[in-house]
N, C-alpha and C positions, 0 to 999 in steps of 0.2 A: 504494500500500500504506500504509496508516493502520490504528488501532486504532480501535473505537469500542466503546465502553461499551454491551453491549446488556441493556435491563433493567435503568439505575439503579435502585437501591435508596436517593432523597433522605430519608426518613424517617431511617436511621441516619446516611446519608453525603447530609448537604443540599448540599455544594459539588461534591462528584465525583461521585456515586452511588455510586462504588466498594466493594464489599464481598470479603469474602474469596473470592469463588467468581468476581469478575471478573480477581482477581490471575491464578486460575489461567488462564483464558480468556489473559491477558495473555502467560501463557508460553507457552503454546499456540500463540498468535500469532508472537511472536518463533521458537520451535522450526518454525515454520511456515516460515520463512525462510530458516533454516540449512538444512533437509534439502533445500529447493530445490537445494542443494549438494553435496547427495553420492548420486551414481548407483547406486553398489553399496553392500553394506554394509560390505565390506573397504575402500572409499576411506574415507581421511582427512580433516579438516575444512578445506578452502582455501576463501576468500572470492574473487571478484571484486573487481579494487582500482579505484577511480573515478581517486584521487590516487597518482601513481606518482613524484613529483619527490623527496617527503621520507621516506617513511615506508619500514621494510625489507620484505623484501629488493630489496636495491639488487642491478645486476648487478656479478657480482666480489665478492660476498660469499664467505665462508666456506659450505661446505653447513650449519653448525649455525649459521645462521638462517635457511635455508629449514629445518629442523628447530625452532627454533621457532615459527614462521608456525604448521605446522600443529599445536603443543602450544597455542598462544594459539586457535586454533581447537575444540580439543577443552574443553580447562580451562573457559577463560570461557564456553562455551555450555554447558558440563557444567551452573555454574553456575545457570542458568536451567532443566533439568531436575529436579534434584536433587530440589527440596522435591519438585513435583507428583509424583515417580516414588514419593514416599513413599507419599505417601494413595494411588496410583493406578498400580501397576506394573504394570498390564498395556495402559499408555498404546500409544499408535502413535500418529505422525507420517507423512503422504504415504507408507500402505499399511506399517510400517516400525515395528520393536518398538524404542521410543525405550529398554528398559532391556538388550535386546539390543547396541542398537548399541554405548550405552556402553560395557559391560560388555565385548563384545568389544574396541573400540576401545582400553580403557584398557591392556587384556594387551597386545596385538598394540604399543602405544607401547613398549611396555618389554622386548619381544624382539626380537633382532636379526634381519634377514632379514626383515621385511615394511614392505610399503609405509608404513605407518605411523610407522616405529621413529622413535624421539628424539633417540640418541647417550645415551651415558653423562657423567657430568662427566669423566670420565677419558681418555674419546675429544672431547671438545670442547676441553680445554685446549691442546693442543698448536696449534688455531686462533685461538687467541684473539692480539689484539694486543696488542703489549709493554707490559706492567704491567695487563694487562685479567686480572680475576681472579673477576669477578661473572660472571654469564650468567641472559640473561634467562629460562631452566629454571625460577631457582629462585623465581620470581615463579609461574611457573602450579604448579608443585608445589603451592603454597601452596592455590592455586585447585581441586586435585586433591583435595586433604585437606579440604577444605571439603563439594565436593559429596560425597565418599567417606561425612562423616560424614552429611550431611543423608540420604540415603538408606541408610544403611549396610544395614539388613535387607535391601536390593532386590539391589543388586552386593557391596558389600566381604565380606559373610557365606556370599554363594555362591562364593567363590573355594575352591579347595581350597586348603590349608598350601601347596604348593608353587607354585600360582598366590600366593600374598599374601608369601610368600618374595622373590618374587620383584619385586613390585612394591615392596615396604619395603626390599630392598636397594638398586632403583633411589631410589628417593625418598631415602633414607637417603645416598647419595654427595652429593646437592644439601643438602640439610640439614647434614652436618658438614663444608659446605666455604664456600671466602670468600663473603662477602656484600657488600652495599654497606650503608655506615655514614650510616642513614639509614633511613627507612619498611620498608627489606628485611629487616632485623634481624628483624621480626615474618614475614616469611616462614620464615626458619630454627627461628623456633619454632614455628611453628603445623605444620611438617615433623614437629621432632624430637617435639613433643605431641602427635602424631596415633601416631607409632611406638608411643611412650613406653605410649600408653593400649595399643594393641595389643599390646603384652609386647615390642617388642624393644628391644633395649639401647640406650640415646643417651647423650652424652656429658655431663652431667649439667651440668660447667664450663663447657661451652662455652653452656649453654642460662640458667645465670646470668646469663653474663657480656653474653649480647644483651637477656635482660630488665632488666639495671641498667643498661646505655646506651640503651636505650628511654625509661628512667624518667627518664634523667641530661637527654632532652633537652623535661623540660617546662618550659615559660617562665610558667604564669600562667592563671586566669581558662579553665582544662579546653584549653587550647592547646598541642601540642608546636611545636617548629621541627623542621621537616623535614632536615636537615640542616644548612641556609643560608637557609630559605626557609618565609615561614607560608602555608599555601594549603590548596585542599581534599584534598591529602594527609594532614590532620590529623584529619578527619572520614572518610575513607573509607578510609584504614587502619590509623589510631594506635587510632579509639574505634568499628572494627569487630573487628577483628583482636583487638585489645586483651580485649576481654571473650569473643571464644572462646578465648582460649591461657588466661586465669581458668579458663574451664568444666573444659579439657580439660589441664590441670595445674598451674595456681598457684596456686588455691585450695586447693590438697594439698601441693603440691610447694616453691612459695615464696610462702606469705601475706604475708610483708612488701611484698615485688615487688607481688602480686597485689591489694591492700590500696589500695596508691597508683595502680597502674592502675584499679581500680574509682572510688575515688573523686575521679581527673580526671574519667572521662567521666562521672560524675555532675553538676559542677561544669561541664562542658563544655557537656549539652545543657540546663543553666537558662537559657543565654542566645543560644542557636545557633536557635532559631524565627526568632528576628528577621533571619536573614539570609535567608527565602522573603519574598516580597512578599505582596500582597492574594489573590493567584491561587496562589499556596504556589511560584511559580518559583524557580528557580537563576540564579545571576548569574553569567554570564562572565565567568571570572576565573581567570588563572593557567593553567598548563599543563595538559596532560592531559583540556581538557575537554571530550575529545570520552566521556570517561566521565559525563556527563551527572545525570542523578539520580543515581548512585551517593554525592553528596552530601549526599541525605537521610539515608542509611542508619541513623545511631547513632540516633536518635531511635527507630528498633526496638533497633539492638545495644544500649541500655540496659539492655533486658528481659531478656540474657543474664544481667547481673551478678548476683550470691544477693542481694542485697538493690538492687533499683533506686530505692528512693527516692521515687517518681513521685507527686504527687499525685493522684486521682482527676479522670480526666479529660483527663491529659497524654495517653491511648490514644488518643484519638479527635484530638486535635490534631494527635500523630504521624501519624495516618492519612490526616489531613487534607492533611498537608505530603507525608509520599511519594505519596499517590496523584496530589495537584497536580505535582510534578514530574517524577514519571513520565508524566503524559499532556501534560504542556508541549512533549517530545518525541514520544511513538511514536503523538498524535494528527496528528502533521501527515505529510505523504506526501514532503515535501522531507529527513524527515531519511534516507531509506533509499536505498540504492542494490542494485536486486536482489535486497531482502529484507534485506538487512544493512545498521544502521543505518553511517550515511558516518564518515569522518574528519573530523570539522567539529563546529559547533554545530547547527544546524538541518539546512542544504544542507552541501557539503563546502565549505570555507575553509581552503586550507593554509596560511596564516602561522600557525595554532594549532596544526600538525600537529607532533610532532616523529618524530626520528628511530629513536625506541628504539620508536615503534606500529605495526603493521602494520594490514590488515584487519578482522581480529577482536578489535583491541585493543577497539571501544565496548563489548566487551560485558561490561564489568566494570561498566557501569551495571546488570547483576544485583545487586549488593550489596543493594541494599533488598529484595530477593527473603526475606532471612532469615524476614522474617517470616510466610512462611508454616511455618516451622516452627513457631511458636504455634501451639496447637489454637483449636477454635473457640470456647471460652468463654472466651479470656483478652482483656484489658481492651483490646489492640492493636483486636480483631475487636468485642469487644459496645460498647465506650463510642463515644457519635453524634460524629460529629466537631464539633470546634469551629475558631475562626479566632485562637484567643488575641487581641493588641491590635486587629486589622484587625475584631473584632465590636465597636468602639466609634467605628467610622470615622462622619465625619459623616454625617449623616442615620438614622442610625438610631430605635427606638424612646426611646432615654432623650434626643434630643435632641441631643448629643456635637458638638462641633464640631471640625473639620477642627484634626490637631495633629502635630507629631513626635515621636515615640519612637525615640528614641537611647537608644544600649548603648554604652559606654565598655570598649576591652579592651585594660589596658596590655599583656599581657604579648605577646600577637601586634601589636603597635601598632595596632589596628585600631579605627574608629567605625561603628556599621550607625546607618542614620538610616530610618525605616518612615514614609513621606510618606504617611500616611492619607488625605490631600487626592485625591493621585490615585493611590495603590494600590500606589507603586514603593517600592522598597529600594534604596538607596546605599550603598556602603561606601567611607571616606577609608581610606588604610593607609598605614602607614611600615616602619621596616626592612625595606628591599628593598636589595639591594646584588648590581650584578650587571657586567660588563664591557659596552663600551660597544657591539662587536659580535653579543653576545649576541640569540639569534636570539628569547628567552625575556622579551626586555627588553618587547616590545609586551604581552605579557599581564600585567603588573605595575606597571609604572612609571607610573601613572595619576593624577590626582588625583583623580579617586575612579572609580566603575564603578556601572555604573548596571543592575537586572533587566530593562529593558523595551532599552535602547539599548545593544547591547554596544560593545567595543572596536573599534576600523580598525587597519588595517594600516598600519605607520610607511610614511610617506613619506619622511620628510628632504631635501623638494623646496624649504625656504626659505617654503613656504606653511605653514599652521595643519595643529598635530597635532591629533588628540580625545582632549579632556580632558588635555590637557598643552603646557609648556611649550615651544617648538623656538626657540632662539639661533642666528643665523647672523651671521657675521663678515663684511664686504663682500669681502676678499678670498677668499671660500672659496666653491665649488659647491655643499656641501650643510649643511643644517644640522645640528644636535643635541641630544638630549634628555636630560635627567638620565639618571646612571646607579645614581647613590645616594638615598636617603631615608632622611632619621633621623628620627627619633619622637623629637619633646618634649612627649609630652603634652597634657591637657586642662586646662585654668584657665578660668575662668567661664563655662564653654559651650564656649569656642573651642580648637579644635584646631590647635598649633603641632606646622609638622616643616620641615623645612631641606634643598631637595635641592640636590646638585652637576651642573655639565654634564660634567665631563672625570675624574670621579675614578680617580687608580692606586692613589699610596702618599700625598698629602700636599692638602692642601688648599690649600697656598700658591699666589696668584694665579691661584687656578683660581673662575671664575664660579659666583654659587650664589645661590639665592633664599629668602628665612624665607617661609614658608604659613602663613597662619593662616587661618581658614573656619570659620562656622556654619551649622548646618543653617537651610533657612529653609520655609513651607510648600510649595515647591513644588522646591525646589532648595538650592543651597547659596551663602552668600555667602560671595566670594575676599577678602583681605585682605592681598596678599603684596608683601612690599618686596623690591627686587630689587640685587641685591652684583654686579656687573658691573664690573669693572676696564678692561675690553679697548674702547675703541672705534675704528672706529662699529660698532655692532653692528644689527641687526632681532631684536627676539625680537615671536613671536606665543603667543596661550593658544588653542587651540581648547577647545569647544563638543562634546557631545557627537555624532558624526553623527547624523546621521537618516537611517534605511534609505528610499529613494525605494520607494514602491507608486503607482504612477501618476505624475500629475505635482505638482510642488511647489511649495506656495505659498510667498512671500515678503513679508513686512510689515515695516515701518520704522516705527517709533515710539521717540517725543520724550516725557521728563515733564515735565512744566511746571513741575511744583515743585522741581525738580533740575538739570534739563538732561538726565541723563543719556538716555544711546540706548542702544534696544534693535533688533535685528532675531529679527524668528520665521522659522522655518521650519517651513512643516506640508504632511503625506503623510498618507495613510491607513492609515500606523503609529503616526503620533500628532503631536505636537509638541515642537520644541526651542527654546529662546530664548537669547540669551546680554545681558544687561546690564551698557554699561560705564559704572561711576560717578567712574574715576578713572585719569589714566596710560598713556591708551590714545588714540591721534591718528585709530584707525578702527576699524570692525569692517568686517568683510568676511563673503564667504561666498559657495564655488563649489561646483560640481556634481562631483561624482568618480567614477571606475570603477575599480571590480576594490577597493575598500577596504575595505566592508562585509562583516562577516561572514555576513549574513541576505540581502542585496537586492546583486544585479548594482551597481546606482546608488544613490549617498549624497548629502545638503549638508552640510557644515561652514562654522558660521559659526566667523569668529575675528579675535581684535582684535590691531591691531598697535601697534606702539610701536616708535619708532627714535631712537637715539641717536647722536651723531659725536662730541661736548667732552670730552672729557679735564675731571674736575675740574672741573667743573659744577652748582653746586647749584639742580638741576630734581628734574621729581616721580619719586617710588621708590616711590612704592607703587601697584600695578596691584590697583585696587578692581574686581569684577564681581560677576555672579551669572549662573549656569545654573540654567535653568529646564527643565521637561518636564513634557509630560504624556503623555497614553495615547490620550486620545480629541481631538475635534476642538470644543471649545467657545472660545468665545470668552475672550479675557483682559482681566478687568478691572485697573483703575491696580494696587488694591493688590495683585495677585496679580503682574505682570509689573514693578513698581515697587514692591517691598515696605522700601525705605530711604528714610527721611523726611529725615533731615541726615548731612551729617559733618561732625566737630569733630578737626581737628588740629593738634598743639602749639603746631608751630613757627610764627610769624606770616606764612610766606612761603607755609603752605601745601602744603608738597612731601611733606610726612610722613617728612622725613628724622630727626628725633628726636621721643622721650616719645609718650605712646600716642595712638590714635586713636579716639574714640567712636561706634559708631555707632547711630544712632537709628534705631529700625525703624518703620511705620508703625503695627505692633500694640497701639504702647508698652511694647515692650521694649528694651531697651540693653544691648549687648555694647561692652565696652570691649579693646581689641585692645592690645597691651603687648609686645615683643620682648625688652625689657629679660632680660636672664638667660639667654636661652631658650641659649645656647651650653653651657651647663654641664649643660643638661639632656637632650642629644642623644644618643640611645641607637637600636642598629641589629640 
């Protein structure tokens, strides 16, 4: 089961063909899937589950989450009806009136005595565990209010008073009750706004006081913190969510509120293109992401706002980037399981799975759906797509040579780096702070995250992590990975941040390394000194893996003008390399199973370095470079050796004090500098 595009339309849409009429196709497809699930028309929405270890219900639950199960079932595939049911109410699905089912499904949730039913917040609290006050209800509510409005003439308007009585008093107990202080906050408004616009009475304080802690928690540069945490939380519900509660009351109700919500996510999506690659993909990153495109979305949610800003042409880029990452997924046949897309990235991979998704959680990758509520003259639909920077990649008509486009974003600590060379997007990130058990920690704590190569699943076998640092102690079995990241900014190119291995409350005597890194054409060059007290220790850096497709080549290569070694590794996923120019006794690189998110089998290369002296003045600074590409060409010196010299202070060499220079072959020079960076560390 895959989508396919039938009938591009490259003249308006030259990268996807995608036009408005294959979006609908597209739901089409997906609702194709879901009614594979439901026998009768009185059954409720259950999924087939692939992964059963992490996600609910577990057995020994509470019944109200097998009562959510089937509300995440109905909501987020409502979801993916709603618009089409607009233009087209007298759709059907596998013999079956897709505005019936709804319609009936939505009553039959909210009265008691059918198969269907929800629980009330008033019958679920008394199950909840001690001090659990939220419930995952009031998330698909949210989802409820949404399609309710997109199609509102088809279902909400055929209800009678006593049918719609009856559903806004159900929706209405989640809406003025606890929430979680965080992304949910926008669920109780977009409840209590959906009531509000329907005439019934909400509590007006209470609807303040979650839109000024919404507000209270923006950081910068169109970015909120999600609670603790920058991720695409920020894009799929601060600056979707964000500009429907404007439509549907703040632009009436609280303009001040509503005023700064607009003009984040204005400020938000000037510089959010740049985190799709050449192909318009999503990068694996952070929790949740089995919600997949749903991280394109605000790039339409913009168009909610009364005034969006946009210059002429941004329609067509937008287009360009959801329709790229909606088919990044639902073109491939690994990402479904029985018609419902898996818990996973692509195939299912539970180390991203977490506990609070069940089933039907992917199908919040609907969010970008909104735009088919545009008509079809608006600029989303008529303007031809573009590729923003990726139409100045080398080779094209003006000539352009191969370069990086980096975006600098204090406020979420975050750097996108758009490797035109070969097509990928990287992003470095800081403030992450997270416990060191934390199951959350693999999706984060990265040195950076690459769109073509996602993350592996932590080992902590004493062998090499991907893309980060693992310290192990000789008397101990396993190793360990940062658990913190602070963000110290950017200073001449170079991106300084400072992670801990063991942090609780204090940093004293606890191991930690300064980063410092440039983007380079094809990767990024490391530059990091390492604060290690404890010996003997082994700390290794991995390399980002590489998903094995076949079998995997290996090459060893020496620069002559340096010394330094490189090993590649290349599959017909593409290729990875890792460069060690400093600090590093080996590189290495083994075969693995079960790590990769996308392929059964992975390589990591990764270099190690071992210490035993106490008090020692040896080298400290672990100089390299990761490299990648997409396809299978050949590397030449300066692409796979892109550092001409190093020049460091100290006469011995070790880079233990005053900065380091390093000279690139392109003849550029980044000079690397620690000095200060303590005072600058921010989480």
């Amino acid at each position: 089961m895959k989508f396919v595009v039938k009938e591009p339309d490259y003249e308006k849409s030259p990268y996807t063909g995608m036009g408005r009429q294959h979006y609908m196709e597209l739901c089409r497809f997906l609702l194709e899937g879901v009614f594979r699930h439901v026998k009768q028309m009185e059954d409720p929405i259950r999924f087939p589950r692939k992964e059963t270890n992490v996600s609910y219900p577990q057995p020994g639950q509470p019944s109200w989450r097998l009562a959510a199960e089937k509300f995440e079932g109905l909501a987020r595939s409502f979801l993916i009806a709603a618009a089409p049911l607009a233009a087209d109410p007298e759709a059907a699905v596998g013999g079956r009136s897709v505005k019936e089912y709804y319609r009936t499904q939505i009553l039959r949730a909210v009265t008691p005595g059918t198969p269907s039913y929800l629980m009330t917040i008033e019958e679920i609290r008394p199950q909840g565990l001690p001090g659990e006050l939220a419930f995952q209800h009031t998330c698909e509510c949210a989802s409820l209010v949404i399609g309710l409005t997109f199609c509102r003439s088809v279902i909400w308007d055929t209800y009678s008073k006593e049918e719609k009585d009856r559903i806004a008093a159900y929706l209405g107990g989640f809406g003025h009750s606890h929430t979680g202080h965080h992304n949910w906050r926008l669920f109780n408004m977009l409840i209590l706004g959906f009531l509000d616009r329907e005439g019934y009475p909400i509590d007006q304080d209470m609807m303040r006081d979650h839109a000024q802690a919404i507000v209270s928690y923006y950081a910068g540069d169109g970015w909120y913190r999600d609670g603790h945490l920058f991720d695409y939380y920020c894009p799929w519900a601060f600056h979707v969510y964000g500009p429907l509660w404007n439509q549907w009351y703040g632009y009436e109700k609280e303009p001040w509120l509503a005023q700064r919500i607009d003009q984040y996510c204005r400020e938000f999506v000037k510089t959010y293109p740049a985190f799709f690659d050449r192909q318009a993909h999503v990068t694996m990153w952070g929790r949740s992401g089995s919600y997949r495109c749903a991280a394109s979305a605000p790039l339409a949610a913009v168009y909610l706002l009364s005034d969006p800003g946009q210059e002429p042409g941004f329609g067509g880029l937008a287009r360009r980037i959801l329709s790229g990452s909606i088919l990044q997924f639902v073109s491939r046949e690994e990402c479904f399981h029985e018609g419902v897309p898996h818990l996973g990235f692509y195939g299912p991979f539970e180390p991203m799975v977490q506990s609070y998704s069940c089933a039907a959680s992917p199908f919040w990758l609907a969010d970008p759906l909104l735009c088919l509520t545009f008509p079809e003259d608006h600029p989303f639909w008529t303007e031809t797509e573009t590729n923003q920077i990726w139409d100045r990649q080398a080779g094209n008509e003006d000539g352009a040579e191969a370069f990086v486009h980096t975006v600098v974003l204090d406020g979420p600590g975050i750097v996108v780096d758009d490797h035109t060379a070969s097509g990928l997007t990287e992003f470095r990130t800081g403030k992450v702070l997270m416990k060191q058990d934390n199951p959350g920690l693999a999706g984060y704590m990265r040195l950076a995250f690459n769109s073509h190569f996602p993350w592996e699943k932590l080992g902590f076998s004493g062998n090499g992590e991907a893309m980060q640092y693992l310290l192990k102690y000789e008397e101990e079995a396993a190793g360990r990975i940062p658990n913190i990241c602070m963000y110290a900014g950017v200073r001449d190119q170079v991106l300084y941040r400072m992670v801990y291995f063991d942090f609780q409350f204090t940093f004293q005597d606890q191991a930690s390394i300064a980063l410092a890194d440039f983007p380079a054409t094809l990767g990024t060059i490391h530059v990091d000194k390492v604060r290690i007290p404890k010996k003997p220790y082994c700390l290794t850096l991995g390399a980002y893996g590489l998903p094995l497709q076949g079998q995997a080549v290996i090459q060893e290569r020496q620069c002559p003008l340096t010394g330094a070694r490189a090993v590649i590794a290349a599959s017909r996923w593409g290729q990875v390399a890792m460069v060690a120019y400093a600090g590093f006794d080996e590189l290495k690189w083994e075969r693995r199973h079960g790590m990769s998110a996308v392929e059964e089998e992975s390589v990591l290369i990764y270099g190690v370095s071992q210490k035993s002296r106490y008090y020692e003045y040896s080298p400290y600074l672990m100089i390299s470079a990761v490299l990648t590409k997409q396809d299978g060409s050949e590397w030449t010196e300066e692409e796979l050796f892109p550092v001409e010299r190093i020049v460091m202070t100290d006469r011995e060499g070790c880079g233990g004090y005053g900065p380091v220079r390093i000279h690139m072959k392109d003849g550029t020079e980044y000079q690397v500098s620690y000095e200060g960076m303590e005072g600058k560390l921010q989480i």
